[in-house]
VOVO-278363 format. One record per residue (C-alpha): residue in one letter; x negated, y negated, z. Coordinates in steps of 0.2 Angstrom, whole numbers, plus 5000, padded with zeros to 4 digits. Example, Ala and Ser with C-alpha at 12.3 -4.5 7.8 and 13.67 -1.06 7.14 Angstrom:
<kolgus>
A493850225039S493250055036
</kolgus>
This chain:
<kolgus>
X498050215023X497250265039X496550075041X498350015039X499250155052X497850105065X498149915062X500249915065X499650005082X498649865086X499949715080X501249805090X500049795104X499949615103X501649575100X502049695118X500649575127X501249405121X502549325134X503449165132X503049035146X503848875139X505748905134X505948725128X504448785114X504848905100X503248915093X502749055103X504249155100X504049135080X502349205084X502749345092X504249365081X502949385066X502049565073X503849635077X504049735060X502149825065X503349905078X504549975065X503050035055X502150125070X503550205073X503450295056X501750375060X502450405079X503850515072X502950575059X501550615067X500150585055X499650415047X500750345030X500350465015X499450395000X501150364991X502350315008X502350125002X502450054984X501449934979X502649784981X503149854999X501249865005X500849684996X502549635006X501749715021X499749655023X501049455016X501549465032X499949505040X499249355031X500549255037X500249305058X498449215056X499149075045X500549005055X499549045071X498048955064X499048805063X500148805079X498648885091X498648755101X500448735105X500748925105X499048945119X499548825130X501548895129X501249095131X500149205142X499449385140X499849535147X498049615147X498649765154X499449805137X497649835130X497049985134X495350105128X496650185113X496849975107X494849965106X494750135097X495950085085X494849915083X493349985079X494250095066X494949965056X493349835060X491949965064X490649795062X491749685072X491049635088X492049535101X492349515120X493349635126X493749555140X494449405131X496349415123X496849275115X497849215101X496249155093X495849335093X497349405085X497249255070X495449305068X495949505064X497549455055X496449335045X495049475044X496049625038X496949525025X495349445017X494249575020X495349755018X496749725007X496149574995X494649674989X495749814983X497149724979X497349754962X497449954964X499149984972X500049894957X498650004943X498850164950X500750154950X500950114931X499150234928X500750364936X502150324925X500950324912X500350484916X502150554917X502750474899X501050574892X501850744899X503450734893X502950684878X501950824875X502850954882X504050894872X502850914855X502251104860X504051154862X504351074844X502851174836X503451324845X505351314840X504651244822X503551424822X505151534826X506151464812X504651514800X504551694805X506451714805X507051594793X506551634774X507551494769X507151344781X505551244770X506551074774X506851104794X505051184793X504551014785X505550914796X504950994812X503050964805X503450794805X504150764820X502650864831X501250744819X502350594826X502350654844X500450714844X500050544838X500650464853X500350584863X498450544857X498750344859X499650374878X498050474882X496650344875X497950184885X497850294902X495950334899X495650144899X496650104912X495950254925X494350184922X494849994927X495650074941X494350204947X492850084942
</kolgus>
């Protein structure tokens, strides 16, 4: 998640350095309109002070997220023209701390830093969705259910070793209790059993996951 809380910082950098030259185009203010939610996530590690925890974002919300990454270097891949010839940019805005962050998310990415352009910011939209979040893609969504899988396996056998335990009570206190005794048996089989099939389901899927 560090990748992701440096890369909000620099798309909310951007969308700061892009100004609107042409009123009668809005080209350049869709563009710009696409970086504005990096300012409403940087300004969740701002007040936090610290980058998102592992579990901040569900899976649906981060594939949401890096969408909307995707979709800064598509639409600006198709309108650069028009949006280049319509907006300028504040270079001022990037500082030493936007070239840091940079080599953290990209630490093989080699560009001039004394060129800011939009073909520059569809290249690192285009880059972070392709190369960052594709490749791992499928693990947000697997660790989530390898979770709730996880959770069902303790309930259910917590809920077994308290039946053996209660089942074991009534057979030192009850004399009289063979068919509770029985019944208890058979409800603490039943729960083992799944218990064992939830265990041998989450094994496979932490190795697909983990691999």
């Amino acid at each position: 998640m560090h990748k992701l809380s440096c890369f909000v910082k620099v798309l909310a950098t951007i969308h700061t350095s892009i100004e609107p030259q042409n009123c009668t185009s809005n080209s350049v203010s869709k563009y710009k309109d696409k970086f504005e939610f990096a300012h409403r996530l940087e300004y969740i590690t701002i007040m936090g002070g610290r980058d998102y925890q592992i579990n901040h974002f569900s899976a649906k919300q981060l594939d949401d997220i890096c969408e909307k990454i995707n979709d800064i270097w598509y639409y600006g891949d198709r309108k650069k023209s028009v949006i280049s010839e319509n907006c300028s940019i504040n270079t001022n805005c990037f500082n030493n701390s936007f070239h840091e962050l940079l080599h953290v998310v990209f630490n093989d990415f080699r560009y001039d830093s004394n060129t800011y352009d939009i073909h520059l910011f569809n290249e690192i939209a285009g880059k972070f969705y392709s190369d960052i979040y594709q490749p791992i893609r499928h693990i947000p969504a697997g660790f989530e259910l390898w979770k709730n899988k996880m959770h069902c396996f303790k309930k259910i056998t917590i809920t077994g070793i308290s039946t053996n335990i209660i089942g074991l009570g009534i057979a030192m206190f009850c004399s009289n209790a063979s068919c509770v005794l029985i019944c208890f048996c058979i409800l603490s089989m039943l729960l083992f059993c799944i218990s064992l099939f939830l265990l041998i389901r989450i094994d496979k899927h932490s190795k697909r996951i983990f691999r």
